[in-house]
C-alpha positions as CSV (number, residue, x, y, z in Angstrom):
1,X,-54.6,-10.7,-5.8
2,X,-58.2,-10.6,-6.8
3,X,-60.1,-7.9,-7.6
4,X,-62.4,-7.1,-5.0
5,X,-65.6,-4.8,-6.7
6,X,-68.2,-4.6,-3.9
7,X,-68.1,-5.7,-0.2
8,X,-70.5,-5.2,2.8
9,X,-70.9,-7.5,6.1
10,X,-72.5,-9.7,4.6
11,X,-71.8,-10.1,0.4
12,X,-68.1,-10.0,-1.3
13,X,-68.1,-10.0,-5.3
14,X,-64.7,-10.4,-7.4
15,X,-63.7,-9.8,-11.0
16,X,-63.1,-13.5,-11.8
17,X,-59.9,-13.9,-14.2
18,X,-61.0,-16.0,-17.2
19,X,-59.6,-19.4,-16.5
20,X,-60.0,-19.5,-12.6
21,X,-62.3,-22.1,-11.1
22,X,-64.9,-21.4,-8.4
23,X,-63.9,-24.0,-6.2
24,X,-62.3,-27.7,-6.2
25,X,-63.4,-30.0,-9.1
26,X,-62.6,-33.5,-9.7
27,X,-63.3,-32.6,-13.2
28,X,-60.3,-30.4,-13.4
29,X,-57.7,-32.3,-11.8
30,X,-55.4,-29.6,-13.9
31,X,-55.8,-26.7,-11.7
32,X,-54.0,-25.3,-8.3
33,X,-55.8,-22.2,-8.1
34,X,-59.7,-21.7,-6.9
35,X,-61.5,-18.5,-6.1
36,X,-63.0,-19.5,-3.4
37,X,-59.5,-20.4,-1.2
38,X,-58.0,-17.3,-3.1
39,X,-60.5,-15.1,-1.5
40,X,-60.6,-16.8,1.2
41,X,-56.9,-16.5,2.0
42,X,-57.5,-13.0,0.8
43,X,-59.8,-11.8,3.0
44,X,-59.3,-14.1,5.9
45,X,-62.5,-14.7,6.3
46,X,-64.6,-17.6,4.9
47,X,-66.6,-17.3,2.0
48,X,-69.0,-19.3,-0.1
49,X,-70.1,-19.0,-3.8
50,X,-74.1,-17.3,-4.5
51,X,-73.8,-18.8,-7.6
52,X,-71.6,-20.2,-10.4
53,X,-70.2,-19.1,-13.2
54,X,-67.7,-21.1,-16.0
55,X,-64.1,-21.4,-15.2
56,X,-63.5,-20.0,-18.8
57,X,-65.8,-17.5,-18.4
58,X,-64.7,-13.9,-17.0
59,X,-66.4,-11.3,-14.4
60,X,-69.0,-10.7,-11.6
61,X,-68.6,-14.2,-8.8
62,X,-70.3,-13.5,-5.9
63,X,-69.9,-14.4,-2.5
64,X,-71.8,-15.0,0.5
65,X,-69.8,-14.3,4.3
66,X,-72.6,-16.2,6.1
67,X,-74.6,-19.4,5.9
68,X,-78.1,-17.0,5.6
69,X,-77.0,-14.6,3.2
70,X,-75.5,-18.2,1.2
71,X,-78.7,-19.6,0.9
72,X,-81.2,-16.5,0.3
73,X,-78.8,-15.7,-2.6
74,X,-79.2,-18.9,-4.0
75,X,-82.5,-18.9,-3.7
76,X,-82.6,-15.7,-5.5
77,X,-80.5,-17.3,-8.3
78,X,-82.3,-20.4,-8.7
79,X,-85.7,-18.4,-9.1
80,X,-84.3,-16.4,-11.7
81,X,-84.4,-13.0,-9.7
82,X,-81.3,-12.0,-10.8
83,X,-81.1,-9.7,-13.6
84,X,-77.5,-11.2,-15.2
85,X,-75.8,-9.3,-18.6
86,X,-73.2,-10.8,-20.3
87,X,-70.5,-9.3,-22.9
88,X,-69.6,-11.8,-25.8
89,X,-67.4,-11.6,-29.3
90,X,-69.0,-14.2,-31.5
91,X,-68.6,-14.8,-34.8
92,X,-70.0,-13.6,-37.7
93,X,-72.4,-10.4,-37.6
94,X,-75.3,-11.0,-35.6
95,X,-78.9,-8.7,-36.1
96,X,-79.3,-5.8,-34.0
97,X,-81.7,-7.4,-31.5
98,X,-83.0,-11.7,-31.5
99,X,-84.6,-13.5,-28.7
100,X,-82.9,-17.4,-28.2
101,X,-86.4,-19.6,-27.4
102,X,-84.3,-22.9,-27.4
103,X,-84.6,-26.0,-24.5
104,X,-81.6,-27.2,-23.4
105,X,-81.1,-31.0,-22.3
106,X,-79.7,-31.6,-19.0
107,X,-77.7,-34.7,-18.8
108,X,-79.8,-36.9,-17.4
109,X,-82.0,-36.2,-21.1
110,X,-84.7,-34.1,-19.5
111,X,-85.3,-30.8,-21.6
112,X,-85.4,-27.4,-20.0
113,X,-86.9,-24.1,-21.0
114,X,-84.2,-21.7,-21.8
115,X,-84.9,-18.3,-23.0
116,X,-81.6,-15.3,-23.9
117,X,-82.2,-12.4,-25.3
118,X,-79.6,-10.0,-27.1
119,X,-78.4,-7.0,-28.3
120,X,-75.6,-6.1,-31.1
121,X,-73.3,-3.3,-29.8
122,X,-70.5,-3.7,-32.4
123,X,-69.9,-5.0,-35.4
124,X,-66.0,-5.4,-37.3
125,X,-64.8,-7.2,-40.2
126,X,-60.9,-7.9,-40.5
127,X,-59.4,-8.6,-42.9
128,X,-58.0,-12.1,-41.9
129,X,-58.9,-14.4,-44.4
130,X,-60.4,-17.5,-43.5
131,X,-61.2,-20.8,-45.1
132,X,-63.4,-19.3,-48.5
133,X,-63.8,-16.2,-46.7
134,X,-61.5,-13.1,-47.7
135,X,-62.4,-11.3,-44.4
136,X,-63.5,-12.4,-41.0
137,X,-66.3,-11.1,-39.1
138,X,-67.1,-10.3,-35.4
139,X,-69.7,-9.0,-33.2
140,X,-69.8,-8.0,-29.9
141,X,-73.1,-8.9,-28.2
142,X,-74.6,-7.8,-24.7
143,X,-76.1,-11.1,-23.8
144,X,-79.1,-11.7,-21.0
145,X,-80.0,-14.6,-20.1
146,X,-83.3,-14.8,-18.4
147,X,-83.3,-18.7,-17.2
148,X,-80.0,-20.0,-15.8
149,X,-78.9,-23.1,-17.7
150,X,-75.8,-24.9,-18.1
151,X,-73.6,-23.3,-20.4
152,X,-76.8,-21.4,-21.5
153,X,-75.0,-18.6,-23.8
154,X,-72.6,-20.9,-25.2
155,X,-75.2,-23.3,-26.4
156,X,-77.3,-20.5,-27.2
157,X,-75.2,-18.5,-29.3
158,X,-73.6,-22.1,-31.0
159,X,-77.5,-22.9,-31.8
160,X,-77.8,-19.6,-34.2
161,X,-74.1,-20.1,-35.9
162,X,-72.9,-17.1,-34.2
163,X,-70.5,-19.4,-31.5
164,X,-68.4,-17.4,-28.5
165,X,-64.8,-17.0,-30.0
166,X,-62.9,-19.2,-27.2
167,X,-65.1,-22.0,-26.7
168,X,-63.5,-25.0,-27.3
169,X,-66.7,-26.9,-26.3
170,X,-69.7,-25.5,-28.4
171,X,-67.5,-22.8,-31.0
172,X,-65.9,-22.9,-33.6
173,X,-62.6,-24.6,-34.2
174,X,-61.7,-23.0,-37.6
175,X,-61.9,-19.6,-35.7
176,X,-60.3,-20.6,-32.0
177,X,-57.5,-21.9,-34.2
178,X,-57.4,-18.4,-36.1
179,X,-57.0,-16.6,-32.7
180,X,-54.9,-18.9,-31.1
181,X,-52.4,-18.5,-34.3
182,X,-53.0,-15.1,-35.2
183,X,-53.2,-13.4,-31.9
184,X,-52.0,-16.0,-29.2
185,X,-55.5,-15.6,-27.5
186,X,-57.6,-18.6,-26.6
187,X,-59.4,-17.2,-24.1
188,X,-63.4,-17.4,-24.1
189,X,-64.4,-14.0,-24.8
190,X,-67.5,-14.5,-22.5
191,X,-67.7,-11.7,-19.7
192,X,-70.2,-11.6,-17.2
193,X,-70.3,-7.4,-16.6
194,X,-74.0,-7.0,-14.6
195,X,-75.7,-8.3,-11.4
196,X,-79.0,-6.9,-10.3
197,X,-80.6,-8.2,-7.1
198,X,-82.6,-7.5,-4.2
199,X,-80.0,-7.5,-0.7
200,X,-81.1,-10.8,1.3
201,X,-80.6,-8.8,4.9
202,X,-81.6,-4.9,3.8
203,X,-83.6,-5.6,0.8
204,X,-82.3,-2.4,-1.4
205,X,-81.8,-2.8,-4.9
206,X,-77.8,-4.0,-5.8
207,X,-76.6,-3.4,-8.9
208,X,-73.0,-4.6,-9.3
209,X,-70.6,-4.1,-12.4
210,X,-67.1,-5.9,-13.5
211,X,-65.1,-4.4,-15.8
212,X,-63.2,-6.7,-18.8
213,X,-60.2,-8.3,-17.9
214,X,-57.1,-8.2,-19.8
215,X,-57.4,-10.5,-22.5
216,X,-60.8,-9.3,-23.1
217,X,-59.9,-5.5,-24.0
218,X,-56.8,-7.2,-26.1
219,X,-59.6,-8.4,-28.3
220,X,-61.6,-5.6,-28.2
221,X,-58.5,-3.5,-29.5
222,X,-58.4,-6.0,-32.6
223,X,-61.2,-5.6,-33.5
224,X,-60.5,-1.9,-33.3
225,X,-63.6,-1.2,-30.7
């Protein structure tokens, strides 16, 4: 059953598991799940992504319950008029406050803008040892991304050494290995805990929140946060 966090006439949002795809991909041929039929079957009603977010990322996925709302909230998302926060573990201690100002190439080559900025809530060093290192160190990052690229914070955050623990595509190895063996996590510890937008039919101000699934708090308790 998923967890349904805010629902009108027109707008349904869910605390996506990490793991769970948005919808049918030929690109993951391994899964039998998808939010989209779950809620679906759910609700018994059809419903149709806003927006995207990665299967192994965590949190806010919001839905549209009619072909209008569907396309002004996509609209909204691809004009970047939704304020998006993100909570992320990464490695190593990263400063109080940066600002990310790094293109990302799409895959036909072209370059993009892309612009995150972030703040440090919480630092922790364990003391795992790894590689050289007689400790390991983590921080936990609220992450906002203010363009909405491809795999945006996880390029981002690989770009200034400080990868998501989890991502077996732009992180670290050496430390998803660590978790993997240590703790039996490999989830991507990338949750996405904030929408802001303007309501396509009333036009209030939404503000939506998702609190961290399972796996999620499990590493926050590690890391004695």
């Amino acid at each position: 059953m998923l967890e349904i966090i805010y629902r009108d006439e027109h707008l349904i949002a869910i605390n996506k598991p990490h793991g769970l795809l948005v919808h049918r991909s030929p690109i993951a041929a391994d899964a039998s799940e998808f939010a989209l039929q779950l809620l679906r079957d759910q609700i018994g009603q059809k419903v149709n992504p806003a927006h995207r977010i990665d299967r192994k990322t965590g949190g806010i996925l919001l839905f549209a319950l009619d072909k209008p709302t569907e396309i002004a909230m996509q609209q909204q998302f691809m004009e970047n008029q939704v304020h998006k926060k993100y909570l992320a573990i990464v490695r190593g201690h990263t400063p109080d406050q940066e600002d990310i100002d790094y293109p990302l190439r799409k895959e036909n080559g072209t370059l993009q803008d892309a612009f995150t900025q972030y703040t440090t809530l919480k630092r922790a060093e364990l003391d795992v040892p790894l590689g050289k290192h007689a400790t390991s160190r983590y921080s936990l990052v609220e992450a906002v991304p203010t363009t909405g690229r491809m795999h945006q914070l996880r390029k981002h955050f690989s770009h200034i050494f400080h990868p998501i623990i989890g991502d077996r595509t732009h992180g670290c190895n050496k430390q998803n290995k660590l978790f993997k063996e240590t703790w039996e996590m490999e989830t991507m510890l990338l949750h996405a805990s904030h929408l802001e937008f303007t309501h396509p039919v009333t036009g209030e101000t939404m503000q939506i929140d998702a609190g961290l699934q399972p796996e999620f708090s499990r590493a926050m308790q590690i890391m004695g946060w």
